[in-house]
N, C-alpha and C positions, 0 to 999 in steps of 0.2 A: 816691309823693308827687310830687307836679308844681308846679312855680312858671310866673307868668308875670307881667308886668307890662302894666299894662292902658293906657289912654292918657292918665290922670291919675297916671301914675305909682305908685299904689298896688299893693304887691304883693300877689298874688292867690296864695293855697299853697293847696294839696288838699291835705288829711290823710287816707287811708283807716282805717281800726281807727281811728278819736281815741277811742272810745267804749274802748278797750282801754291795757294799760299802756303800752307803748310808745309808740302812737299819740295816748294821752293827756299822755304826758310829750313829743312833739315838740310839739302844739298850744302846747303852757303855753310850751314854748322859744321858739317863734315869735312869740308872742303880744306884739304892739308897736301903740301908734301908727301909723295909714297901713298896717298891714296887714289882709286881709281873708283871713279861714280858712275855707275852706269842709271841713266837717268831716261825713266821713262815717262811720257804725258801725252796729253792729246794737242795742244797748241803749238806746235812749232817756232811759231814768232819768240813766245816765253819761256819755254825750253830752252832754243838756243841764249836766251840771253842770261839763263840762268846756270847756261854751262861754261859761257864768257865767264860770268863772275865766279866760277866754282876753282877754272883755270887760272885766271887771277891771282887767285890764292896759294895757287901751286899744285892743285889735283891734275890727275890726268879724268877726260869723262870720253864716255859716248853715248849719244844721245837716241834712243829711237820713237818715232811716233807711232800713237798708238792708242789702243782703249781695252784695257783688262778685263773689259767684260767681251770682248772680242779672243774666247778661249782658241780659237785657231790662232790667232795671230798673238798670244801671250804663249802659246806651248814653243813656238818659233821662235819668238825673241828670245823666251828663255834656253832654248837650242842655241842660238846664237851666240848668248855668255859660252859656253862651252867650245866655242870654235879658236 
């Protein structure tokens, strides 16, 4: 997991597994106003429902699917925060 704060102040958190227990249960923790979750996992189905309830809450997310042990497609997503 990584935080950062971007230049409007909003915090920016990486969740990796969000799609999973653990990583589902930080997203929900985090999950506030002015925050923005970018949430990554392998299941799509649980992902999106865990970015419903993240939004819910008042986060902004985006969600991408994925497997971090999949290093081409981890250097890219992480490319992608940056865009």
């Amino acid at each position: 997991m990584a935080q950062k704060e971007n230049s409007s102040t909003q915090r920016h958190i990486l969740i990796s597994g969000a799609s999973g227990g653990l990583g589902g249960a930080l997203a929900r923790e985090f999950a506030a106003t002015g925050v923005l979750l970018s949430l990554w996992g392998r299941n799509e189905e649980r992902l999106t429902a865990v970015a419903d309830a993240c939004r819910a809450q008042g986060a902004e997310t985006q969600i991408s699917i994925g497997d971090t042990r999949d290093l081409v497609w981890a250097r890219n997503a992480l490319r992608a925060l940056d865009d």
